[in-house]
PDB file of N, CA, C and O in Angstrom, chain B, residues numbered from 101:
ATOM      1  N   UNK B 101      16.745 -28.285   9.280  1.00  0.00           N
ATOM      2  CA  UNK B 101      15.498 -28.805   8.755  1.00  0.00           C
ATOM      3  C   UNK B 101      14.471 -28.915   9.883  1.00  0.00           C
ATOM      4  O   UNK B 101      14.695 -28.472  11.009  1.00  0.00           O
ATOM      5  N   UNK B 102      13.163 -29.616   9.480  1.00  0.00           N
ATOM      6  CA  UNK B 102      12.366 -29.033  10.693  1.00  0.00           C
ATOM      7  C   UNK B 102      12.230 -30.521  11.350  1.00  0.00           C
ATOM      8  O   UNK B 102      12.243 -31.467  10.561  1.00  0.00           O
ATOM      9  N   UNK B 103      12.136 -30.715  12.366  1.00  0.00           N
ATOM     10  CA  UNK B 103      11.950 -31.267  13.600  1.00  0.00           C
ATOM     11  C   UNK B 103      10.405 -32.081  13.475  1.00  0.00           C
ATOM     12  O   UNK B 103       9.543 -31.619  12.728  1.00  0.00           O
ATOM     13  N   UNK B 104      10.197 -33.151  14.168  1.00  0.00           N
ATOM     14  CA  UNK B 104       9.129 -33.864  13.821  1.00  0.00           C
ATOM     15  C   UNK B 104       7.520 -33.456  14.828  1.00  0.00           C
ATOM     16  O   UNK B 104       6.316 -33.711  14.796  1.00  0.00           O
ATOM     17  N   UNK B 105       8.284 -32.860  15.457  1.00  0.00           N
ATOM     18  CA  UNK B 105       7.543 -32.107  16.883  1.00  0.00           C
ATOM     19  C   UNK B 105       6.803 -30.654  15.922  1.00  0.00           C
ATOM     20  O   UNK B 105       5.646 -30.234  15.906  1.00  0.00           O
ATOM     21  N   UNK B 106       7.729 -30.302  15.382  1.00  0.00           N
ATOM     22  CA  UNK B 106       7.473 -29.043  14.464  1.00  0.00           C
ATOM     23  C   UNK B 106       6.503 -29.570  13.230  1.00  0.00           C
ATOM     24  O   UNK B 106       5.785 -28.594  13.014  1.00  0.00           O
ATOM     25  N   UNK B 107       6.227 -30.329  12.568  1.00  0.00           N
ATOM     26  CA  UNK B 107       5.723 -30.706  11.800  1.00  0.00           C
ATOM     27  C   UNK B 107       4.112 -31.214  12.304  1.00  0.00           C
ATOM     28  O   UNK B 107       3.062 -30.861  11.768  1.00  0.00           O
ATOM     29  N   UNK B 108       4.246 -32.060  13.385  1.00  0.00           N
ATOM     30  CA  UNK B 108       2.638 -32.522  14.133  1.00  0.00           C
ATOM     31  C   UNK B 108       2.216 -31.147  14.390  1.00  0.00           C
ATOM     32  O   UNK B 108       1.017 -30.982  14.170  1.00  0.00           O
ATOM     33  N   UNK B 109       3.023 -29.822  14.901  1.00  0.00           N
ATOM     34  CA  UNK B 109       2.325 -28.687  15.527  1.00  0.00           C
ATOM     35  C   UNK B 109       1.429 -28.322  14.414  1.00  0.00           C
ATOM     36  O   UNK B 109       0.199 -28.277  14.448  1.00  0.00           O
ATOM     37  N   UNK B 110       2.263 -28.051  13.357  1.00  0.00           N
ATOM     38  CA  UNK B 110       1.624 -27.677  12.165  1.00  0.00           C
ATOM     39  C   UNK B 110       0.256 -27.944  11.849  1.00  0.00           C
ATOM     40  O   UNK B 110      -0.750 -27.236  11.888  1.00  0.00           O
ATOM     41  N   UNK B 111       0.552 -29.705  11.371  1.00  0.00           N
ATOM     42  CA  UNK B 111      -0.539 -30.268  11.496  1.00  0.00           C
ATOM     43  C   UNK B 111      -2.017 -30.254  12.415  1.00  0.00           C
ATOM     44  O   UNK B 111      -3.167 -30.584  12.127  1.00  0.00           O
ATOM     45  N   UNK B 112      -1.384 -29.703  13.656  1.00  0.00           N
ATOM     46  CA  UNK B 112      -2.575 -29.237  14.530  1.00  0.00           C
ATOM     47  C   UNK B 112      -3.178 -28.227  14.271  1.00  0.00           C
ATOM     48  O   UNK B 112      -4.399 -28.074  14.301  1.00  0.00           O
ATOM     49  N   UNK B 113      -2.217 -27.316  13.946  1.00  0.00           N
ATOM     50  CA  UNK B 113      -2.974 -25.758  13.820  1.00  0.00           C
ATOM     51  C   UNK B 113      -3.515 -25.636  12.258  1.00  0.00           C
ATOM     52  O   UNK B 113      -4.169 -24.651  11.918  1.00  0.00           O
ATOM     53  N   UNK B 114      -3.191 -26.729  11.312  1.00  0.00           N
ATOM     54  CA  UNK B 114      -4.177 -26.217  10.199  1.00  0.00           C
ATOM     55  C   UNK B 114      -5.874 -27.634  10.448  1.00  0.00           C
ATOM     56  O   UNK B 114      -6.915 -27.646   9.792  1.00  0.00           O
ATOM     57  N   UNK B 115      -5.615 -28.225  11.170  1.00  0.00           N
ATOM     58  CA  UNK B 115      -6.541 -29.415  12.109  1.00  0.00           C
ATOM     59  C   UNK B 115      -7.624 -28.387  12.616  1.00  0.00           C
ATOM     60  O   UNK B 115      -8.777 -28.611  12.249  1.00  0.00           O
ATOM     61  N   UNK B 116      -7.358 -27.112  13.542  1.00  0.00           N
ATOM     62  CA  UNK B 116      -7.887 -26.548  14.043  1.00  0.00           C
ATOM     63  C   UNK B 116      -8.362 -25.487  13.367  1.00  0.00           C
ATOM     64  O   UNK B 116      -9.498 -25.159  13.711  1.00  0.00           O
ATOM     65  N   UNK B 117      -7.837 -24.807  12.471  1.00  0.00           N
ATOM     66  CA  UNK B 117      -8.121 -24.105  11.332  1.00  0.00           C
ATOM     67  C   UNK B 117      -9.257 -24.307  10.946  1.00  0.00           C
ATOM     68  O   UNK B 117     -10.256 -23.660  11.260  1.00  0.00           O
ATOM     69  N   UNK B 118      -9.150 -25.811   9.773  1.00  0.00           N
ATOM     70  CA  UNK B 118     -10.123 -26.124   9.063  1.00  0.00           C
ATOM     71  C   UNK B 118     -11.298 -26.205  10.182  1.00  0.00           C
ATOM     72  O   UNK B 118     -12.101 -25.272  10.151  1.00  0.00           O
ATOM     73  N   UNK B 119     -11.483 -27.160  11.117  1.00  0.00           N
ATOM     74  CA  UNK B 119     -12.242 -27.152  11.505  1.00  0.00           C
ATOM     75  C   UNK B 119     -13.254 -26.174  11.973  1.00  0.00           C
ATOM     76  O   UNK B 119     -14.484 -26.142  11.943  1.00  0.00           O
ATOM     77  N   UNK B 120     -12.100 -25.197  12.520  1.00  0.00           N
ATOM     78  CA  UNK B 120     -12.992 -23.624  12.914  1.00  0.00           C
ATOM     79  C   UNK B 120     -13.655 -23.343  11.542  1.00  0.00           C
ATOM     80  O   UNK B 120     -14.878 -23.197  11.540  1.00  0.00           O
ATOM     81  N   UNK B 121     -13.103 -23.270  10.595  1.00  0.00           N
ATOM     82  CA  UNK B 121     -14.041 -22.332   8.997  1.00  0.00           C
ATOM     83  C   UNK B 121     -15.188 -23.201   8.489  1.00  0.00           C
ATOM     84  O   UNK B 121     -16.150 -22.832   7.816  1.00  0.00           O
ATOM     85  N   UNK B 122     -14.899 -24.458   8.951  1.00  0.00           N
ATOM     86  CA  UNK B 122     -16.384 -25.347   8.448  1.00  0.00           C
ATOM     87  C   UNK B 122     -17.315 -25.304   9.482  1.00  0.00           C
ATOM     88  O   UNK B 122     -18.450 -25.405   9.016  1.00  0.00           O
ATOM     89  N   UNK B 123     -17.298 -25.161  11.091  1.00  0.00           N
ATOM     90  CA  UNK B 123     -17.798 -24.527  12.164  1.00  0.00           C
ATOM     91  C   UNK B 123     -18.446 -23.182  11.484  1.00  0.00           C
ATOM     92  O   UNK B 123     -19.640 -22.886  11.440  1.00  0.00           O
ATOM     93  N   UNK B 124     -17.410 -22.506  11.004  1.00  0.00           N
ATOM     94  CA  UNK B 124     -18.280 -21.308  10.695  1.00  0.00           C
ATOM     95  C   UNK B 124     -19.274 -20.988   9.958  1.00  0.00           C
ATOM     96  O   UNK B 124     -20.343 -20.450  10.248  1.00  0.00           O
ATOM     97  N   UNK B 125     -18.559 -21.613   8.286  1.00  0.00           N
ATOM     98  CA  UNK B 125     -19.553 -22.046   7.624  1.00  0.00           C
ATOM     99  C   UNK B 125     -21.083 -22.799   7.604  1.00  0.00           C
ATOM    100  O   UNK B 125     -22.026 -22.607   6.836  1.00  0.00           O
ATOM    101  N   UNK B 126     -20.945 -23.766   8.799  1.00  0.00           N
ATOM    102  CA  UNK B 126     -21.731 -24.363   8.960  1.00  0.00           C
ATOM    103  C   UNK B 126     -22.954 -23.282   9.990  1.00  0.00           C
ATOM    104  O   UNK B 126     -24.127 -23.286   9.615  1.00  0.00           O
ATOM    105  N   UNK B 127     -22.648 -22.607  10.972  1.00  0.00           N
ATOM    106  CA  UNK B 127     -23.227 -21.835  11.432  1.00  0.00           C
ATOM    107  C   UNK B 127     -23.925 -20.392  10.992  1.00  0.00           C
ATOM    108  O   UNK B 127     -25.059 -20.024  11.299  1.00  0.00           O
ATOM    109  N   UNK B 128     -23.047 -19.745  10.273  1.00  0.00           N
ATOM    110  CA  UNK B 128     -24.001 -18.962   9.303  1.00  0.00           C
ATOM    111  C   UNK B 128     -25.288 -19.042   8.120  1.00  0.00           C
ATOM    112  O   UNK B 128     -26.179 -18.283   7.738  1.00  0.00           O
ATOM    113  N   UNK B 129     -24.788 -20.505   7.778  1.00  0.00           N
ATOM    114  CA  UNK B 129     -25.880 -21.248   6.918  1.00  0.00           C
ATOM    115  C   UNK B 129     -27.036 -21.275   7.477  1.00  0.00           C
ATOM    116  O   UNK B 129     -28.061 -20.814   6.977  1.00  0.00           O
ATOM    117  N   UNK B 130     -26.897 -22.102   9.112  1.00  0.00           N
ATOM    118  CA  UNK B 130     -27.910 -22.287  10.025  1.00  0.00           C
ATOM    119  C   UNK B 130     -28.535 -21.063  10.940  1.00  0.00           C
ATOM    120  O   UNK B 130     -29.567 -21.168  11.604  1.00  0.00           O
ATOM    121  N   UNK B 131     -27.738 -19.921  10.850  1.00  0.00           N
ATOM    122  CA  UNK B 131     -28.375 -18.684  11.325  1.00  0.00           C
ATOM    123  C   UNK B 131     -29.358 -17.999  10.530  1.00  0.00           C
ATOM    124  O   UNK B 131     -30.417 -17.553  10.970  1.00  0.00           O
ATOM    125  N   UNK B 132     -28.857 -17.918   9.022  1.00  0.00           N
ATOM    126  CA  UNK B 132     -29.480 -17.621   7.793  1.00  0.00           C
ATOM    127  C   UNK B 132     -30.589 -18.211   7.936  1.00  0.00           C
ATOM    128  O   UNK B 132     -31.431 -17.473   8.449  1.00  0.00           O
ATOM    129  N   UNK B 133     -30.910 -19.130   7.723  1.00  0.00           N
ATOM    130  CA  UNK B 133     -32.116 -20.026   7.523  1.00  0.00           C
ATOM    131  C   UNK B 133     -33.302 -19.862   8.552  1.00  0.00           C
ATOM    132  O   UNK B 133     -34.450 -19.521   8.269  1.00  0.00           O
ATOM    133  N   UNK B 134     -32.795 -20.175   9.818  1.00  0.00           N
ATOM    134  CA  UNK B 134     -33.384 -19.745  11.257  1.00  0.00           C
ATOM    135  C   UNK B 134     -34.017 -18.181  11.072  1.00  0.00           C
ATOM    136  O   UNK B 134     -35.200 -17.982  11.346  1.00  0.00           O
ATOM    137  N   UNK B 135     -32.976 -16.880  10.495  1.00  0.00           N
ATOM    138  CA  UNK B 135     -33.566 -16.260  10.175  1.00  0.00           C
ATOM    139  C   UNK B 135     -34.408 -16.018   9.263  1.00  0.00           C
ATOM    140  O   UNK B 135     -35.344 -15.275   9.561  1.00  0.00           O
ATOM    141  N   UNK B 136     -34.345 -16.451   8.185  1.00  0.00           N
ATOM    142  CA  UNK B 136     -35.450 -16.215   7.026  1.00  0.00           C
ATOM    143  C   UNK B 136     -36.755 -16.807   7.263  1.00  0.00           C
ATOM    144  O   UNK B 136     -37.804 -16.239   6.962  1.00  0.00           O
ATOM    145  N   UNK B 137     -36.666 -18.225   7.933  1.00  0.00           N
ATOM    146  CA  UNK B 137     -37.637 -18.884   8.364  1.00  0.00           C
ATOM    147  C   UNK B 137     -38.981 -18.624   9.147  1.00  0.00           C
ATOM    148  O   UNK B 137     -40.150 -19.008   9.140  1.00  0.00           O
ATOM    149  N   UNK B 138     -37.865 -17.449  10.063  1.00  0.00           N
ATOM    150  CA  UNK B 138     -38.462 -16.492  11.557  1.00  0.00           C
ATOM    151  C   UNK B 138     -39.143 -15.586  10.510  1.00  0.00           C
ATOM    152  O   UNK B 138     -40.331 -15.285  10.399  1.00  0.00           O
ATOM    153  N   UNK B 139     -38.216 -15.280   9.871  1.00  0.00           N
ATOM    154  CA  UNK B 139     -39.198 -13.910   8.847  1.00  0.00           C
ATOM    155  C   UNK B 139     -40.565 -14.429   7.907  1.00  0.00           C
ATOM    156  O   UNK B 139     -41.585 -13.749   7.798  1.00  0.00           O
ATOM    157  N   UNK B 140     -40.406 -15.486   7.398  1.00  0.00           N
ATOM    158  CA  UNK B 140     -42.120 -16.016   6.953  1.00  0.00           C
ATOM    159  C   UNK B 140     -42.937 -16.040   7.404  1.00  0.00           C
ATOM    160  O   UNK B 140     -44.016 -15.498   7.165  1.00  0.00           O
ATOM    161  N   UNK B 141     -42.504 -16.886   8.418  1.00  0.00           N
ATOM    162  CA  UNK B 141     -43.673 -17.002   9.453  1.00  0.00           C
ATOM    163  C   UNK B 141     -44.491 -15.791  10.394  1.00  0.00           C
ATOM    164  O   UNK B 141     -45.560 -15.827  11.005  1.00  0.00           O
ATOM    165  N   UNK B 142     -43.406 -14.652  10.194  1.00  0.00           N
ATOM    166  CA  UNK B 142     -44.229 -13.496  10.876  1.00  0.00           C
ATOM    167  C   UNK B 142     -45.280 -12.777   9.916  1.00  0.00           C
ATOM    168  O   UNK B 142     -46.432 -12.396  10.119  1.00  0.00           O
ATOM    169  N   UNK B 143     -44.349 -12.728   8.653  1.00  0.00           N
ATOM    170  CA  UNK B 143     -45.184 -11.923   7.709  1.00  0.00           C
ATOM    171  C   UNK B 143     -46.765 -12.607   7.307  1.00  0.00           C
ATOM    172  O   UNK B 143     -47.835 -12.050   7.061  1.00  0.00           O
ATOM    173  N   UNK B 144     -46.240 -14.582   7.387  1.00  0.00           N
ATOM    174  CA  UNK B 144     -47.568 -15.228   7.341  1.00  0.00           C
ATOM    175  C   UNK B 144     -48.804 -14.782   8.486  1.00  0.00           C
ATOM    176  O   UNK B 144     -49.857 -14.231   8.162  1.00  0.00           O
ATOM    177  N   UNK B 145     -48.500 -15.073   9.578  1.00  0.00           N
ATOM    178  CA  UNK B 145     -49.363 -14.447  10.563  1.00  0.00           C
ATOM    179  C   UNK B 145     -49.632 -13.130  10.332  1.00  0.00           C
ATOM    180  O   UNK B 145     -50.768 -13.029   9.869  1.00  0.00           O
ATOM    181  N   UNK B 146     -48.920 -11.759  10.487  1.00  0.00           N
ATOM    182  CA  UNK B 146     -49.581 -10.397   9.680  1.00  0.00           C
ATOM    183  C   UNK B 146     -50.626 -10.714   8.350  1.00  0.00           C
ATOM    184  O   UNK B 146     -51.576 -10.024   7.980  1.00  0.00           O
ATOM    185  N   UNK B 147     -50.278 -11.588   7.951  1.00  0.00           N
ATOM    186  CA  UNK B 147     -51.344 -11.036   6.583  1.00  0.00           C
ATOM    187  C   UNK B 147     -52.778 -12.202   7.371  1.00  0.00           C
ATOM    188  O   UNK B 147     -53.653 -11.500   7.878  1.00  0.00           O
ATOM    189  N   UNK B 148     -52.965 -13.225   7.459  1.00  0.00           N
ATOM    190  CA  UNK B 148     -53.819 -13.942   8.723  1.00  0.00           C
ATOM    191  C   UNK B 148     -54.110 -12.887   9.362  1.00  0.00           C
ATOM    192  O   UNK B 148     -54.684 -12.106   8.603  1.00  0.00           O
ATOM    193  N   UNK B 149     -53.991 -12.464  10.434  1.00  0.00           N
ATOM    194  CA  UNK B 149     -54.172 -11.199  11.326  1.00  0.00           C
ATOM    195  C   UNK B 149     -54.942 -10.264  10.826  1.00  0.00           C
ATOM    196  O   UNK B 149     -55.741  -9.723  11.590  1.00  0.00           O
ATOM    197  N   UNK B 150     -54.870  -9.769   9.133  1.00  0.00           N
ATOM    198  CA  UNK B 150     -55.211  -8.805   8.508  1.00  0.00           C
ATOM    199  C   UNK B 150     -56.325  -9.280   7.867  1.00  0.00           C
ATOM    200  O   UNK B 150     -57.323  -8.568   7.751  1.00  0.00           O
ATOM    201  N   UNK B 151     -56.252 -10.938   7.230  1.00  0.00           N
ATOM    202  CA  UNK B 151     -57.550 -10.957   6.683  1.00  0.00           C
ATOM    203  C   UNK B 151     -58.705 -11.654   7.455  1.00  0.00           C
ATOM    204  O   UNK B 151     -59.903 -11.742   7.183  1.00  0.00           O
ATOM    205  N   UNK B 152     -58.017 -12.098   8.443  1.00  0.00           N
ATOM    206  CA  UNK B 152     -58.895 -12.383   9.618  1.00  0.00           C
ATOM    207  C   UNK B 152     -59.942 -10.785  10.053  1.00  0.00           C
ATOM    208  O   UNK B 152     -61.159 -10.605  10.052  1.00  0.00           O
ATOM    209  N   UNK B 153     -58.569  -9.703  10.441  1.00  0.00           N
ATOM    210  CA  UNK B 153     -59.654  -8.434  11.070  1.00  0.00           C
ATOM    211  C   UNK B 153     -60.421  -7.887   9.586  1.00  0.00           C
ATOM    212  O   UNK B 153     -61.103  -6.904   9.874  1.00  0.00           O
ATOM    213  N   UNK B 154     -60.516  -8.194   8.181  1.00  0.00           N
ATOM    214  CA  UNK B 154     -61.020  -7.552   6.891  1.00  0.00           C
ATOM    215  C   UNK B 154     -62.327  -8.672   7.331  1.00  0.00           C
ATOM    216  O   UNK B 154     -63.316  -7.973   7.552  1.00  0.00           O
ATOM    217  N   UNK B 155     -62.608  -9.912   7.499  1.00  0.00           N
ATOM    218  CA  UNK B 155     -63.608 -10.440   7.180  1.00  0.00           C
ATOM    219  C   UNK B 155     -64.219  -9.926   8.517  1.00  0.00           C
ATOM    220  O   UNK B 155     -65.352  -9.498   8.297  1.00  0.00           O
ATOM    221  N   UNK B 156     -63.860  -9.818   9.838  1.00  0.00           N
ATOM    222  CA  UNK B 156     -65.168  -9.065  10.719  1.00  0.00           C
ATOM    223  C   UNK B 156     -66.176  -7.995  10.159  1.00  0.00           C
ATOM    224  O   UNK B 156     -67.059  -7.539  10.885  1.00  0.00           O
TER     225      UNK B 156
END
């Protein structure tokens, strides 16, 4: 049967597991966003830029 040493290991490595996939999760969310965010704001300034140089 298994050993009590064997059982905490366990416990560590699905400890470390979870934690890594909600790490991950949590970071792609926040890359996503960062990116889309980056992307408004450029396209906002291009069209500014554009109707700024239309009214000269």
């Amino acid at each position: 049967m298994f050993e009590f040493s064997q059982y905490l290991g366990f416990l560590l490595f699905l400890t470390i597991l979870t934690i890594g996939f909600w790490l991950m999760f949590f970071l792609v969310g926040f890359v996503g966003y960062w990116i889309t965010g980056a992307s408004v704001e450029m396209i906002k300034e291009k069209r500014a830029k554009k109707k700024q140089e239309q009214s000269i």
